[in-house]
N, C-alpha and C positions, 0 to 999 in steps of 0.2 A: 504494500500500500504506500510505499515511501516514494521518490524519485530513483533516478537509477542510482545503483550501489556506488557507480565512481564520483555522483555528486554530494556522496556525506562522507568521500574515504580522505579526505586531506584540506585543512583550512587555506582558503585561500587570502591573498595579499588584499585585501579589500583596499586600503588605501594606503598612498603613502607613509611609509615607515616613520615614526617618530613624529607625525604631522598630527595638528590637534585634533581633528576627527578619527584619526586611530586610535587614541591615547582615550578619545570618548567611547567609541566601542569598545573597545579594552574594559574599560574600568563595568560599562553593564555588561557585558561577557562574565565578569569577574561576579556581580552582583547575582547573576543569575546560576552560575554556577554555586556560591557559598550557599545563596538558596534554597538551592537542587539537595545540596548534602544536607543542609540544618532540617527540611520536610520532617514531620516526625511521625517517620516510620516503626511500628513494632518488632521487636524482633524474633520473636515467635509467632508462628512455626517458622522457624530460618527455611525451611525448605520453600518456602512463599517468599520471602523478604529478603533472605539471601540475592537471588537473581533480580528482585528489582533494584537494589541497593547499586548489583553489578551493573544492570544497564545505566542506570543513573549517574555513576560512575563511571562512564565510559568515553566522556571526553564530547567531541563536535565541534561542531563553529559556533552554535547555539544564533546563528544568526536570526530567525524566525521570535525567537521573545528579543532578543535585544532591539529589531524593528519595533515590535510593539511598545518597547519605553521609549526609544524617540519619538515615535508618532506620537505618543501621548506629552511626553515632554512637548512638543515641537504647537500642542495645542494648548496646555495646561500648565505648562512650567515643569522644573525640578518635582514641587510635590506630587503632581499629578500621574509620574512616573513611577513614583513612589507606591502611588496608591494602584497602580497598573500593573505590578508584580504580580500578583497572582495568577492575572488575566494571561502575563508574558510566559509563566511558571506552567500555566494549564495548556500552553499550547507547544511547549515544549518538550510535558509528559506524552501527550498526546502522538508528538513527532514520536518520540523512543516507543511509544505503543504498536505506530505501524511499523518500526522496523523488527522487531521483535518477531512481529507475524509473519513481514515481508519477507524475513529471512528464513522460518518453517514453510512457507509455500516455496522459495526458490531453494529450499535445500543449500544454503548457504553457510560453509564451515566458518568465515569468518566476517566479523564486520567493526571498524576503527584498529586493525591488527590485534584484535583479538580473539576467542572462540565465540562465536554467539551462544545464546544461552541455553537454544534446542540440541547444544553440542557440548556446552559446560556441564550441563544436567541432563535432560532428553525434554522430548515433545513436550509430552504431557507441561512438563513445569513450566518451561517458556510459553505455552498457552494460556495457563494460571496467571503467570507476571506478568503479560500482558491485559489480562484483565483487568489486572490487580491496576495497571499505569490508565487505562480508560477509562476505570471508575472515577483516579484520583482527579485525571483533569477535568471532570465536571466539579468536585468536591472543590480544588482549587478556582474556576470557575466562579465560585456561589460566593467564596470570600473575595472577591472583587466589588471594590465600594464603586457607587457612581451609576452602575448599570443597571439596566430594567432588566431583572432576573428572568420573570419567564421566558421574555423576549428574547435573553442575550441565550439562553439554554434550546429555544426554539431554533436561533442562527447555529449556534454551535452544531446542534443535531443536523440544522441544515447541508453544514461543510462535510460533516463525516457519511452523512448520503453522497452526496457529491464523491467524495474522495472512493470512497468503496465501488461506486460506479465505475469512477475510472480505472481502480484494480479491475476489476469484475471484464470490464473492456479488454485492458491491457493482456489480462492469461487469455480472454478469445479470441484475441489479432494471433496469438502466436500459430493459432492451426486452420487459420483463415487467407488465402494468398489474394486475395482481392481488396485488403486494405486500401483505403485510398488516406491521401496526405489530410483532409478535411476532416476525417474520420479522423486518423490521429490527434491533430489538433484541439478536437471537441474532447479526447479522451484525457488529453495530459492539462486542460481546463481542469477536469475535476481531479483526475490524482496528483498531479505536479501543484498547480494553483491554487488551489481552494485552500489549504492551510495559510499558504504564504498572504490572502486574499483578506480571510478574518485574521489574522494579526495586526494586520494594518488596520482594519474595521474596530476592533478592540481598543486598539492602542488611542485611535481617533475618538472612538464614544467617551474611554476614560477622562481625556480630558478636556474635554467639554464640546466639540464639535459637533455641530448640528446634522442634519439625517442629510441633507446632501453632499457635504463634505465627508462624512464616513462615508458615503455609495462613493463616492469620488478614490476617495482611499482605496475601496476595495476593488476597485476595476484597477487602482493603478497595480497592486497586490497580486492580479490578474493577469494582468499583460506581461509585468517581472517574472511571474511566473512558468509561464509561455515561453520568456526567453530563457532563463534559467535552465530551463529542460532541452530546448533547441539548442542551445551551447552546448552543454553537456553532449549531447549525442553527438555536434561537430566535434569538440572534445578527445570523444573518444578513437577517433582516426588520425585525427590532426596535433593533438598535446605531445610531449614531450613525455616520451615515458619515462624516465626517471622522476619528474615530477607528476605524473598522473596516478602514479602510483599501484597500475594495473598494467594487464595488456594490452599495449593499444589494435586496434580493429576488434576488441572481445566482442562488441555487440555483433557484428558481421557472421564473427566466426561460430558465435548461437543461432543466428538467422534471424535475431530481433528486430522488429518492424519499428524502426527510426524513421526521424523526417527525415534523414539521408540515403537511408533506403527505399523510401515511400517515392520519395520522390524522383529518385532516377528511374524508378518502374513507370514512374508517369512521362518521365522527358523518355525514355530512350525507345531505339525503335532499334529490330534486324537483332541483331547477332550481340547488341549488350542489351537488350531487353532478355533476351532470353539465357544470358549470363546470371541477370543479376535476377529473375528468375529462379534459376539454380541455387542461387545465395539465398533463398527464403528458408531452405531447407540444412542450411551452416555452411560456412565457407573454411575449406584448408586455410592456417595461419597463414600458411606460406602465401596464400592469392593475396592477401589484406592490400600489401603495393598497386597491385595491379586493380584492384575495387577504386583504389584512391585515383588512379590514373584515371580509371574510366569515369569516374565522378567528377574529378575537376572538366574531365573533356568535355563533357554534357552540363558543366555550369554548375553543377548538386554543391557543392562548395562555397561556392558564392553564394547562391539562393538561400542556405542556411545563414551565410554569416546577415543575409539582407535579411531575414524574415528577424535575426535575433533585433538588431539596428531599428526594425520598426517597430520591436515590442517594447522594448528601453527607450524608445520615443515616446510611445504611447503612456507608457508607466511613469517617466521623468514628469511629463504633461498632467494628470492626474496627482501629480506629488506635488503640483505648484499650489495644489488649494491649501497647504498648510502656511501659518503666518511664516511670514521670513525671522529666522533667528538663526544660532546656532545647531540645534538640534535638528531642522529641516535643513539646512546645508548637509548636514552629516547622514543623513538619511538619506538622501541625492545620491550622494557620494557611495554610500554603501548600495546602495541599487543599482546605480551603472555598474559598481565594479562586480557585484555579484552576477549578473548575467553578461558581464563581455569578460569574465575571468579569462587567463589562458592554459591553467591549470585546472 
């Protein structure tokens, strides 16, 4: 239910090293992390508590709540960020909830360089801790000051239909060869998007933004989102492996239905149509060069880096409804950089 596994495997340089808006995400990275740990979790049965503690504990960019207190900063001030944690804290659990599951359905041995939890333990318990992390982000959720409870629990429910959708989508492209790019698009809407989507929504209700300005927010959350996941898949061809931290073409050499795969099935005609055909069903590592060759030739390359360029437009443009201050520069900043990453 998460994005793909290589966009949560390694923090990216969001901005400028040493420059004031790193030094600002830093410090609520930092805030949401002591957070994360102080939760007061039981510790019996450890065989429940154990593995959420671990997920918990497991590091990230935790970019998703640290958007949520700039938003809310960027509307309400310093307190209003303050009073935003929780809202940031529930959407964080939430994130470690889908990946918990994401990684029992992809049968996945590891995730941040570690064992996941269906591999530390087995199924059964990493299904449990998952629960255990989606009850909590409602619970965290309700101690959020500011918000109209039913309302903010009706949207919540809202995003996690959404996002389940686009799991639910994503495992039936995989045995489907007629995907088309549009089709994609709509799917990583709800699994890529819609978290990233209410965080910004949240962060804006907290503090004090009116209901256009939150819709404003959440489309901008939307389009980031879009591109986030459309890098990513360029990404995963194109990075630098040593810094991507995986293999690069893995998506190709699964036969996963990317916008870079989608769409050269749509440009190409003759003999790389029916190439990249063949690729639906995995591709030898050894071809991965030769995918890249035929994709640049037919423009797939370009198209992605444009399609990322108009959603970081769209999303920058949707970010301007916040007042100008510090916190909205930095929030700017942290959105380009996280959808035109190069890592």
């Amino acid at each position: 239910m998460s994005p793909d596994r290589g966009a949560d495997s390694a923090a990216p340089v969001l901005i400028a090293p040493d420059g004031p808006t790193d030094r600002g995400v830093a410090a609520y990275a930092a805030r949401v992390e002591a957070a994360l740990a102080a939760l007061p979790l039981p510790v019996e049965p450890a065989e429940l508590y154990a593995p959420v503690r671990y997920v918990l504990e497991g590091g990230g960019k935790r970019i998703r709540p640290v958007m949520t207190l700039l938003a809310a900063e960027a509307f309400g001030g310093a307190a209003a960020a303050e009073r935003a944690l929780p809202a940031a804290l529930a959407v964080e659990v939430f994130h470690n909830f889908t990946l918990v599951h994401d990684d029992i359905m992809d049968h996945a041995a590891t995730r941040r360089g570690r064992p996941t939890v269906h591999v530390a333990w087995d199924e059964a318990t990493a299904v449990l801790a998952g629960d255990l992390l989606f009850g909590l982000s409602y619970d965290l959720l309700a101690q959020t000051p500011g918000l109209d409870g039913w309302a903010t629990v009706r949207r919540f429910h809202a995003m996690v239909a959404r996002l389940c959708e686009g799991q639910a989508l994503d495992k039936a492209f995989e045995t489907q060869p007629d995907v088309t790019v549009a089709a994609y698009l709509a799917m990583i809407e709800r699994k890529t998007a819609a978290l990233l989507e209410l965080a910004l929504e949240l962060g804006a209700a907290v503090g004090g933004a009116d209901a256009d300005a939150v819709r404003q927010m959440g489309e901008a959350g939307r389009a980031l989102g879009r591109a986030f996941q459309i890098q990513d898949d360029l990404l995963d061809l194109t990075a630098d492996a040593a810094g991507w931290g995986k293999a690069v073409g893995g998506d190709l050499v699964e036969g996963k239905r990317t916008f870079l795969l989608l769409t050269a099935l749509e440009r190409a005609e003759g003999d790389d149509h029916a190439w990249f055909t063949r690729t639906l069903a995995g591709l030898p590592a050894e071809a991965v060069p030769e995918a890249r060759e035929r994709m640049e030739r037919l423009g797939v390359l370009e198209a992605a880096r444009e399609a990322v360029e108009r959603d970081v437009t769209r999303g920058l443009d949707g970010l301007a409804v916040m007042p100008e201050g510090p916190a909205a520069r930095t929030l700017r900043a942290v959105a380009a950089a996280l959808a035109a990453r190069a890592t």
